[in-house]
NUVEXTOR-539307 format. One record per residue (C-alpha): x, y, z; residue in one letter. Coordinates in steps of 0.001 Angstrom, whole numbers, padded with zeros to 6 digits, always signed. Layout:
residues N
XYZA
...
This chain:
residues 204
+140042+136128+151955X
+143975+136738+151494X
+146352+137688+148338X
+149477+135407+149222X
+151402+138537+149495X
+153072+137138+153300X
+153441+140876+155152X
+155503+139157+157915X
+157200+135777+159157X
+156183+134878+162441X
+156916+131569+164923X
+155349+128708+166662X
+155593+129675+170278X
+153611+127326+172244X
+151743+123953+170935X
+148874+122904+173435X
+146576+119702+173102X
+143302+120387+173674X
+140134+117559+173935X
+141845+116146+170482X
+142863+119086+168785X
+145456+121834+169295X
+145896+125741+170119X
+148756+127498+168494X
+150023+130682+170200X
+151997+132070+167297X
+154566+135075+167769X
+153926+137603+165198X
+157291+138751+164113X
+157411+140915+161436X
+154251+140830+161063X
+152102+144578+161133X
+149734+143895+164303X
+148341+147040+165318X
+144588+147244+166513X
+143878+143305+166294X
+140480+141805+167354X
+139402+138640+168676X
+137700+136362+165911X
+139568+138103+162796X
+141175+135534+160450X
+145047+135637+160306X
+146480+132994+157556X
+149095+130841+159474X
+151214+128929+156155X
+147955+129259+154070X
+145737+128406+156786X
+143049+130578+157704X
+142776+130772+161965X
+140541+132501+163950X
+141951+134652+166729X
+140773+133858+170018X
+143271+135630+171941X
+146371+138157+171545X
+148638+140294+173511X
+151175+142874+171560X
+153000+140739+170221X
+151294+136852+170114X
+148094+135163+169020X
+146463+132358+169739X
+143704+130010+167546X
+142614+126840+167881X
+143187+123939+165161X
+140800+121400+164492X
+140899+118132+163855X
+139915+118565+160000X
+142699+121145+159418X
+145421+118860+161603X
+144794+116208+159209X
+145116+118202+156054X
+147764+120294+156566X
+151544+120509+158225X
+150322+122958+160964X
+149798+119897+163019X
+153956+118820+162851X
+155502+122040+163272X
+157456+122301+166439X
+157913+125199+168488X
+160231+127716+166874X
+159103+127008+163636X
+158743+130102+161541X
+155683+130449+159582X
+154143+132442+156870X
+151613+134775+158282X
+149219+137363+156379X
+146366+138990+157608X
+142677+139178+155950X
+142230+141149+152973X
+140379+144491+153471X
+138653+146116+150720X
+140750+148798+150446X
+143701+146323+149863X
+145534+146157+146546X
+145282+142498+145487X
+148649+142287+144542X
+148940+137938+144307X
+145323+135907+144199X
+142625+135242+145439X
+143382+132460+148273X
+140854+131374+150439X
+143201+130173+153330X
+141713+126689+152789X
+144057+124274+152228X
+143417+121760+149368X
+146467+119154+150401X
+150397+118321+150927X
+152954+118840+148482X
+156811+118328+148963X
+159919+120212+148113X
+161555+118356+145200X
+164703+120292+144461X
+165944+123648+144872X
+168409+125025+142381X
+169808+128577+141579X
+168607+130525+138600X
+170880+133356+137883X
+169828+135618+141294X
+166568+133828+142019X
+165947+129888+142792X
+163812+127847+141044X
+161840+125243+143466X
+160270+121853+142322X
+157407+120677+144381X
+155893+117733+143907X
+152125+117065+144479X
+149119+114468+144573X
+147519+113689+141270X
+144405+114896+142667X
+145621+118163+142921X
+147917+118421+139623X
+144780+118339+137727X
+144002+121336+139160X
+147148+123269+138642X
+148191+124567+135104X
+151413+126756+133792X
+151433+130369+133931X
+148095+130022+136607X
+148322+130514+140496X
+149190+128180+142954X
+149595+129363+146826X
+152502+127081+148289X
+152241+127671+152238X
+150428+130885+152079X
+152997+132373+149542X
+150721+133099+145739X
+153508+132177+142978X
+153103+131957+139690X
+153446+128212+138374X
+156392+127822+135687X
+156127+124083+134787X
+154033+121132+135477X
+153485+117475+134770X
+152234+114393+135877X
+154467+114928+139289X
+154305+118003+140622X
+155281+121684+139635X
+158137+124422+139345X
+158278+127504+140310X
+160656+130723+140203X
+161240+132607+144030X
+163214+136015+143366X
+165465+136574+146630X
+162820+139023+147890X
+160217+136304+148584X
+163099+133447+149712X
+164741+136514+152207X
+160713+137521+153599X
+159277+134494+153763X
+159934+131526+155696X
+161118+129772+152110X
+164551+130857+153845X
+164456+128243+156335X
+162213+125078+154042X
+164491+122529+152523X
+164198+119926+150094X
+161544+117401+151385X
+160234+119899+153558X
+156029+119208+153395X
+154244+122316+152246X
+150907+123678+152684X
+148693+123590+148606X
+145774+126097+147680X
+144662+125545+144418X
+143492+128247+142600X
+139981+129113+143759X
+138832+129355+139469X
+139793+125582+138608X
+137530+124243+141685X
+134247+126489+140327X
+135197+125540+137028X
+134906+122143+137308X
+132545+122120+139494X
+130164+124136+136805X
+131195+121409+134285X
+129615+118734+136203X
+126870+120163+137035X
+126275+120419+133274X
+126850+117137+132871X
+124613+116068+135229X
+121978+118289+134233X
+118847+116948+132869X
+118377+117453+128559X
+115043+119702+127662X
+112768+117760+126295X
């Protein structure tokens, strides 16, 4: 599990096919990597890898065919900076959400515009996924937990104070940049709940 509270921007190093699917070597950057092991999960733009192997300052994990498909990990070239934030310990203040690392789909920067000292940033996003997403809830937009200002039947706004657009790799995504969507882990139970009571057989 993660918080979408990013703790450092890292980059694509090296991209490497492998039998159909790829392994990632990713340069940490800023990101805190003391005392890493080998299969801990490190959330690469919202996607929860496994390490498989790391030197001071690198990691590498392997992406499968599934996650290719569903997310933008697959497209980034080398040098791309990315959003990186380690697993949540229990000792951890959980100071965004709950985020699984499991990405639900693709949204797409809209429009970016200044408001006062922060920026407010339109995404927009599958129905399928809109129906999940609901004003003044959570939404985790490339590993980054923001709070959601505005939505309708096209996507969402939100509001990025220059803190998150200067340590996050929001400083270098543009308009019709594709993003990484988590939905909020709540609205999938929920609904999930509801059908099962709908489905449920009546007492008798």
């Amino acid at each position: 599990m993660f918080t979408g509270i990013i703790t450092g921007v890292g980059r694509i190093a090296t991209r490497e096919s492998r039998g159909g699917d790829l392994r990632l070597a990713i340069a940490t950057g800023s990101l805190p990597f003391e005392a890493p092991q080998l299969g801990e999960s490190i959330a690469v733009n919202g996607v929860c890898l496994t390490v498989v192997a790391f030197d001071a300052a690198s990691f590498q994990a392997d992406v499968s065919t599934e996650t290719l498909g569903l997310t933008t990990l697959g497209s980034l070239p080398d040098g791309a900076p990315v959003n990186l934030e380690r697993a949540l310990r229990a000792s951890d203040r959980l100071g965004g959400h709950l985020v699984s690392g499991h990405v639900d789909g693709l949204g797409r920067v809209a429009s970016i515009t200044d408001d006062a000292r922060a920026q407010r940033w339109r995404f927009a996003a599958p129905p399928a996924l809109l129906r999940y997403i609901a004003k003044k809830g959570s939404i985790c937009v490339d590993g980054v937990s923001l709070t959601v200002n505005a939505v309708d039947a096209d996507g969402f706004d939100v509001a990025l104070v220059p803190h998150t657009v200067a340590n996050t790799a929001f400083a270098a995504t543009g308009v019709g940049a594709a993003v990484n969507l988590e939905v909020d882990l709540v609205a999938r139970y929920v609904e999930r709940l509801l059908a099962d009571r709908d489905t449920a057989p009546s007492a008798s």
